[in-house]
N, C-alpha and C positions, 0 to 999 in steps of 0.2 A: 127895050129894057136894058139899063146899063146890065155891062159884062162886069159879075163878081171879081174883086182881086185876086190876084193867085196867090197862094200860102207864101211867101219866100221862102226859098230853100238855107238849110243852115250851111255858115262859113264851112268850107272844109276846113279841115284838125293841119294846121302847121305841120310839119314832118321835121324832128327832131336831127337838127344835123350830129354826122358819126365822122369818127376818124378823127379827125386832129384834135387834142384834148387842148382845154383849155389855155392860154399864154400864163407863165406862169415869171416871178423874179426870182433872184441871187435872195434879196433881205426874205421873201418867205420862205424860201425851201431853208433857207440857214436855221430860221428862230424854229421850225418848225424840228430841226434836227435838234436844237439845244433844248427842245423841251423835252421830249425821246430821253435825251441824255439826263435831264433832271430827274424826269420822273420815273425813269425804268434804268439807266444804265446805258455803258459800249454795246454791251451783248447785243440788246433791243435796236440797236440804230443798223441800218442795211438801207440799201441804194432804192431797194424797191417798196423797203414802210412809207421812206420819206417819200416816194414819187405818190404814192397811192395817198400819203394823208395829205398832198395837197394836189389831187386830183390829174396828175400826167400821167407818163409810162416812165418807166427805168430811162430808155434811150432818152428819151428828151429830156431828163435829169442829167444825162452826162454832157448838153449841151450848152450846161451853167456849171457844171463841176465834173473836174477830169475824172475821181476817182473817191473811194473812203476817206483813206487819209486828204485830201483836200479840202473834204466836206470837213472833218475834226477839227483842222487849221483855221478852218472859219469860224466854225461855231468857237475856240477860243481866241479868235482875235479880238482884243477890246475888253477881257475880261481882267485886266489886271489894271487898267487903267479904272476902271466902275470904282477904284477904292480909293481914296486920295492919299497920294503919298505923304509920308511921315516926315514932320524936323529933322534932320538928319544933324548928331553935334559932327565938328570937326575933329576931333580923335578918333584915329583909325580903327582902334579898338572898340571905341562904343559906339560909332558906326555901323560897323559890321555887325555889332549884337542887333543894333534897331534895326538892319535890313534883315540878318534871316528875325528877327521876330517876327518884323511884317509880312513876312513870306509866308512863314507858320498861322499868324493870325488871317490871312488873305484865301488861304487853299481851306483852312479850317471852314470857311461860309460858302464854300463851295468845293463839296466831297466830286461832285459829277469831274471836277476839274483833276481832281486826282485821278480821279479814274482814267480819264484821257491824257492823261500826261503818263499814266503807268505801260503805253505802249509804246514807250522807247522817244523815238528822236522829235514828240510834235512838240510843238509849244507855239506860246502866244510873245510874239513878237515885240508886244508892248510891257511884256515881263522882264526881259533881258538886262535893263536899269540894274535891276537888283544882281545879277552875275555880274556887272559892271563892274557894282559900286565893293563888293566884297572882295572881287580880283585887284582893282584899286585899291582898297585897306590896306590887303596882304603885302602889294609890292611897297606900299608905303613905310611895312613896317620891315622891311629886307629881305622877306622871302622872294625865292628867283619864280621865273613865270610857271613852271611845274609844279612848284610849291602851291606856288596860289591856286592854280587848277585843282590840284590834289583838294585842297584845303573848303575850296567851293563845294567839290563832289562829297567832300565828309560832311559839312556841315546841309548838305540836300538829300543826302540819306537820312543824318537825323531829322529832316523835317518830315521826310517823303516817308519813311517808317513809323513814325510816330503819328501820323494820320492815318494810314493802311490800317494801323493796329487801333486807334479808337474807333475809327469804321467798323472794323470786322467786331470791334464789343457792343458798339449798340448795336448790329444788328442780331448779336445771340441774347442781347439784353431783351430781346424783342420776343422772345420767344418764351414765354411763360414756362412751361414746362419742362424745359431743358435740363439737367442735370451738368452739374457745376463739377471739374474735374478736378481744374486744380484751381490752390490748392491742397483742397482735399482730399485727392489721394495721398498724400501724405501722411504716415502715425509713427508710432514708435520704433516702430519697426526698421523704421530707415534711417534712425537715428544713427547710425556707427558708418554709415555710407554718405550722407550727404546732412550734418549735423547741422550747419548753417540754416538750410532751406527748412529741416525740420522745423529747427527753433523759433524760423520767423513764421510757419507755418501760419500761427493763428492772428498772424498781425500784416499779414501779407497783403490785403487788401486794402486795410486801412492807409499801408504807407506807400503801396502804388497809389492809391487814390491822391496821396500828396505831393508826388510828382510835379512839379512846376518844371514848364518848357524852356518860359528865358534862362532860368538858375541852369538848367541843366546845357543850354546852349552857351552860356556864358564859358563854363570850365571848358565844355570843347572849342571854344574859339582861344581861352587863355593855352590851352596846349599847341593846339595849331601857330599861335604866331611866336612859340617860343622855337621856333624851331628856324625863323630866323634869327634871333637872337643868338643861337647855337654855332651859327657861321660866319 
């Protein structure tokens, strides 16, 4: 009598190798940090989100990048070129208005970029055109090369200010319930101390709301290059 077959036995179960985490790139841990940075902030970005949300450890992230600030430098590299640069006229003057406006309208579509540029010396390397082309202007128009520095750093404060502060209003704008300070606390009362502020008290919002960036970039570059003209 033939011999029954025997059951076959089941495969054993693979064994799940440990230790060395997956190989990872430079282009994913970067894009993986600039979405970090979109969508949460500097705060949120750290050595070891980025390692975990694309599946390594800290140390093997530090073997594609030295450190934070290097991670930051990468994630903006390339971001100022994503916008195509502007006509530039040949008048030194109205030059320099189209490069800081560009500059203003450029960081404006990208708040995360402020934010990382608010810690001091990083920046994106493909940005620098525009410090160029404004130091350029200036010397053009006789201020010495201090002048033009100067002159750069005023006019990046007004941009670099002026986004800080629409940032920080929509995000109180965000907030339903919040109680509006000023300027409101403002009444009669303070009329004999600060009469001005009183008076525009109730028109205050209306005519910050009309605030235009170029207009108001324009008079600070017209005082800045008179100051060669003054020498």
């Amino acid at each position: 009598m033939p011999k029954a077959p025997e059951a076959s036995e089941p495969a054993p179960e693979k064994k799940r190798k440990r230790g060395r985490p997956s190989r990872i790139d430079l282009d994913t841990i970067v894009a993986v940090a600039r979405r970090i940075l979109q969508e949460e902030g500097v705060a949120a970005l750290s050595m070891r989100r980025v390692a975990k949300e694309v599946g390594t450890t800290p140390m093997a992230l530090y073997h594609h990048v030295r450190d934070k600030d290097e991670l930051l430098m990468l994630t903006l590299a390339g971001t100022a070129d994503s916008v195509p640069r502007p006509e530039l006229p040949d008048d030194p003057r109205e030059r320099m208005l189209a490069v800081s406006v560009h500059m203003h309208g450029t960081l404006a579509r990208m708040p995360w970029v402020v934010e990382v540029l608010s810690l001091g010396d990083l920046t994106d390397k493909g940005a620098l055109w525009m410090v160029e082309e404004i130091i350029d202007c200036c010397l053009a128009r006789g201020l010495t090369q201090a002048q033009a520095v100067a002159a750069y750093r005023t006019i990046w404060h007004c941009v670099y200010g002026d986004l800080v502060f629409r940032q920080a209003m929509a995000r109180r704008a965000e907030e339903p319930d919040r109680k509006r300070h000023f300027p409101d606390l403002l009444d009669d009362a303070d009329a004999e101390e600060l009469p001005h502020m009183t008076a525009l008290a109730g028109r205050w919002l209306e005519l910050t709301a009309a605030f235009d960036m170029p207009t108001q970039l324009a008079a600070v570059i017209d005082g800045l290059l008179r100051a060669g003209e003054r020498d």
